[in-house]
N, C-alpha and C positions, 0 to 999 in steps of 0.2 A: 191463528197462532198468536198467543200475547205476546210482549213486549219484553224485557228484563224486568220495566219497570212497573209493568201491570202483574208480571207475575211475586215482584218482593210484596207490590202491596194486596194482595190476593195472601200470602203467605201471613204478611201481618194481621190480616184481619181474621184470617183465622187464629193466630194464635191468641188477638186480644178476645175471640170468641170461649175461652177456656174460661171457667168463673174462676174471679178472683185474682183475675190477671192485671197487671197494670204494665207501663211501658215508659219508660226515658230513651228520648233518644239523646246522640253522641254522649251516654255516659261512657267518660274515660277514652277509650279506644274504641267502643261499641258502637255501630252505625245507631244501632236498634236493640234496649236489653228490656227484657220482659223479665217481672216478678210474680210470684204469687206468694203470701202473704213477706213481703219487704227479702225474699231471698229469690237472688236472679237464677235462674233455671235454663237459662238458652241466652244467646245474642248474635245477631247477623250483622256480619262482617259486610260490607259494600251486598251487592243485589243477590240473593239467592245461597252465600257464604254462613252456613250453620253450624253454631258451637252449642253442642246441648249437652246439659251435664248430666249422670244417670247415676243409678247404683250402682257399687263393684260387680257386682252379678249381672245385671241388665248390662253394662257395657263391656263383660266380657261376653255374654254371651250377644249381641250385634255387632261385635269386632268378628269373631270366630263366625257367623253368620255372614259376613261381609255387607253389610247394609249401611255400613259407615266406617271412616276412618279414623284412625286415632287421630287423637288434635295432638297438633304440633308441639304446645308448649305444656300442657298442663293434663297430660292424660293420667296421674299419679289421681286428682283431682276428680275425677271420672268423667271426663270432656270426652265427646267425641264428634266428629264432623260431618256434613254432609251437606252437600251442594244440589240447590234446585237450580237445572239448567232450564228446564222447559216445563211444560203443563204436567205432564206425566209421572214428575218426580214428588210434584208434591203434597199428594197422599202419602209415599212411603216417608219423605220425612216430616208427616205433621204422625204417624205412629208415633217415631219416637220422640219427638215433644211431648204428645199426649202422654207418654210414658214419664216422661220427666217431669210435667206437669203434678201425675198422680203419685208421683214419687215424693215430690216437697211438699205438695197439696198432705197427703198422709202426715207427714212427718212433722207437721204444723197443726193435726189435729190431734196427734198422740202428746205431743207436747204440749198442748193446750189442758187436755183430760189429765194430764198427769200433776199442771199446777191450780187444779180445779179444789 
């Protein structure tokens, strides 16, 4: 069984494994905030504490799926939460990173194409 702290940094490394990722830590409030092309897409709050941003449709439909919770302050925003306690959890929340990921990952290529 990991640690807390072998499992955030098991967590991190998967998520700098996404291309095009980068990372700051203690940006602002953020233990740990991950970008992909200069727009933050997620950030963990102290060990296993996950705020990932989504589209209005992706985060309505993982709210109404129960896979995560609305974030506290900024769910307008499309944040929503999820907490890796143990080993087990975090496949289900590197899904929706990877969603979130392919959500600003896209939206950085259409807008690229579009001032081409």
């Amino acid at each position: 069984m990991k640690s807390r702290e072998e499992l955030h940094q098991e967590l991190r490394h998967r998520i700098l494994s996404l291309s095009n990722v980068t990372e700051r830590q203690n940006a602002g409030i953020h233990e740990n905030a991950f970008f992909v092309g200069g727009k933050m897409f997620m950030h963990i709050h102290g060990h296993g504490h996950c705020d990932i941003q989504l589209g209005k449709d992706d985060q309505e439909r993982v709210l109404a799926e129960g896979k995560a919770r609305q974030h506290r302050w900024a769910p307008e925003a499309g944040y929503v939460t999820v907490i890796v306690h143990r080993e087990e959890d975090l496949e289900a929340a590197m899904d929706l990173i990877r969603m979130s990921h392919r959500y600003f990952a896209d939206k950085q290529n259409l807008s690229r194409l579009q001032h081409q």
